[in-house]
N, C-alpha and C positions, 0 to 999 in steps of 0.2 A: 408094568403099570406106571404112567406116567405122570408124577406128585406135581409137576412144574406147575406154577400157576396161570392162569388161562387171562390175558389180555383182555381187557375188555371194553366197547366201544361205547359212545352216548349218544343217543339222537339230540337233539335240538330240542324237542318238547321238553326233557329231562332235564335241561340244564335253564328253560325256562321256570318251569316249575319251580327249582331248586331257589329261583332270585322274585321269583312272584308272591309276596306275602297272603295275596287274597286267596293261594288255594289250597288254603287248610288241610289237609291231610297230604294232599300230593305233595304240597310244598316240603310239609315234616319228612315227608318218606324220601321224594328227591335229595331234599339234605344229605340226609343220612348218607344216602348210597353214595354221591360225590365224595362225600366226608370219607366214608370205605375206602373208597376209590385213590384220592389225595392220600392215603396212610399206608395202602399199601403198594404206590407207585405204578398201577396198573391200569389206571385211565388213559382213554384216545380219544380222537375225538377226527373235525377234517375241515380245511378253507368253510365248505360247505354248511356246516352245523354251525359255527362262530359267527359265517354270514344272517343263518337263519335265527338264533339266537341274539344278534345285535335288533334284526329289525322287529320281531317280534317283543322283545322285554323293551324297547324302548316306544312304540306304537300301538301295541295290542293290549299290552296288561292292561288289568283294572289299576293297578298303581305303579306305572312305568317308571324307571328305573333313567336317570339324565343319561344322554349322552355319554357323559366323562364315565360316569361309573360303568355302563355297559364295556364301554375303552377297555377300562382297569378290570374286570371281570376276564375278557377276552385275553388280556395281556397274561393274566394269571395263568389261563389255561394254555398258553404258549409252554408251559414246564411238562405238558403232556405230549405225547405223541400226536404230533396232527399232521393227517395225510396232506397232503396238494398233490389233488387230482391232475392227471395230465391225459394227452388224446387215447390213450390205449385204454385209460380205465375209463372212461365217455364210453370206446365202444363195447367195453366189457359188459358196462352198464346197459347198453342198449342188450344187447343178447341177455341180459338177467332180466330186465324189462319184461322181454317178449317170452320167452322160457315160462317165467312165474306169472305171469301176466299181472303185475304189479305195476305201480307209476316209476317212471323213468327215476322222478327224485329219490325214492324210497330204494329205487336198485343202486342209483350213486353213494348211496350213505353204505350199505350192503359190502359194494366195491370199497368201499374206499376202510371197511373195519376189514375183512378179508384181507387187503394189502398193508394192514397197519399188525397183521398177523394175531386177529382176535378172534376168539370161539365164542366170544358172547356180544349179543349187540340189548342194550336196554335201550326199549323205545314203546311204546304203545301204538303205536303207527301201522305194526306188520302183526301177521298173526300169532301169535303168545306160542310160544314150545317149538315153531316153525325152523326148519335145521335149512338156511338158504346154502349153500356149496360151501358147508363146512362152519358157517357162521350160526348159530342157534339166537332166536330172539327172544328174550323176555320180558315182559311187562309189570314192571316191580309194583305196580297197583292192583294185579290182579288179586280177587281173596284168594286169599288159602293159601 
């Protein structure tokens, strides 16, 4: 049996949530789990999700977050594992793509926690319990 502990990656909505005060319970629950995550050295993340994160909390929230701080937010999560995607994991993605028949974006984030060597991906995006090639998704919102 294997105690190691299990790497685990963050979609982009998570880490929105985590910096968007308007949404109340997601935001407290995001917190948290980052907060988890920062303590015990097992957060990933990828170019991709920091990209989606920068333009979402700075354009979409109901109470967007400046520039500089998104900057400094991003900067932070550089002490994390963050993949950068390159042409081999594109086409990985595309065949996880067409496999699962999921959108291409949701297979790069997929790919790119798999090459950052994670069992868990937190995101609400994919289907809750769903085990994509080795990667398990969970939805930290779901009840129960």
């Amino acid at each position: 049996m294997n105690d190691e502990p299990v790497r685990q990656f963050v979609d982009s909505n998570i880490l929105v949530y985590a910096y968007d005060n308007a949404q109340g319970e997601k935001h407290t629950q995001a917190k948290a789990l980052l907060l988890s995550l920062w303590e015990s050295g097992l957060g990933c993340a990828s170019i991709q999700v920091l990209q989606e994160f920068y333009v979402n909390v700075t354009r979409k929230s109901e109470f967007p977050l400046s520039p500089e701080d998104a900057v400094q937010v991003i900067h932070d999560f550089s002490d994390w594992t963050v993949h950068r995607p390159g042409i081999k994991d594109i086409i990985s993605a595309i065949e996880m793509h067409k496999r699962h028949q999921i959108s291409f974006w949701d297979a790069m984030i997929l790919q790119s926690a798999r090459q950052s060597g994670c069992g868990i991906l937190w995101s609400e995006d994919l289907s809750d319990s769903e085990n994509y090639a080795g990667v398990k998704v969970i939805n930290p919102f779901k009840p129960g």
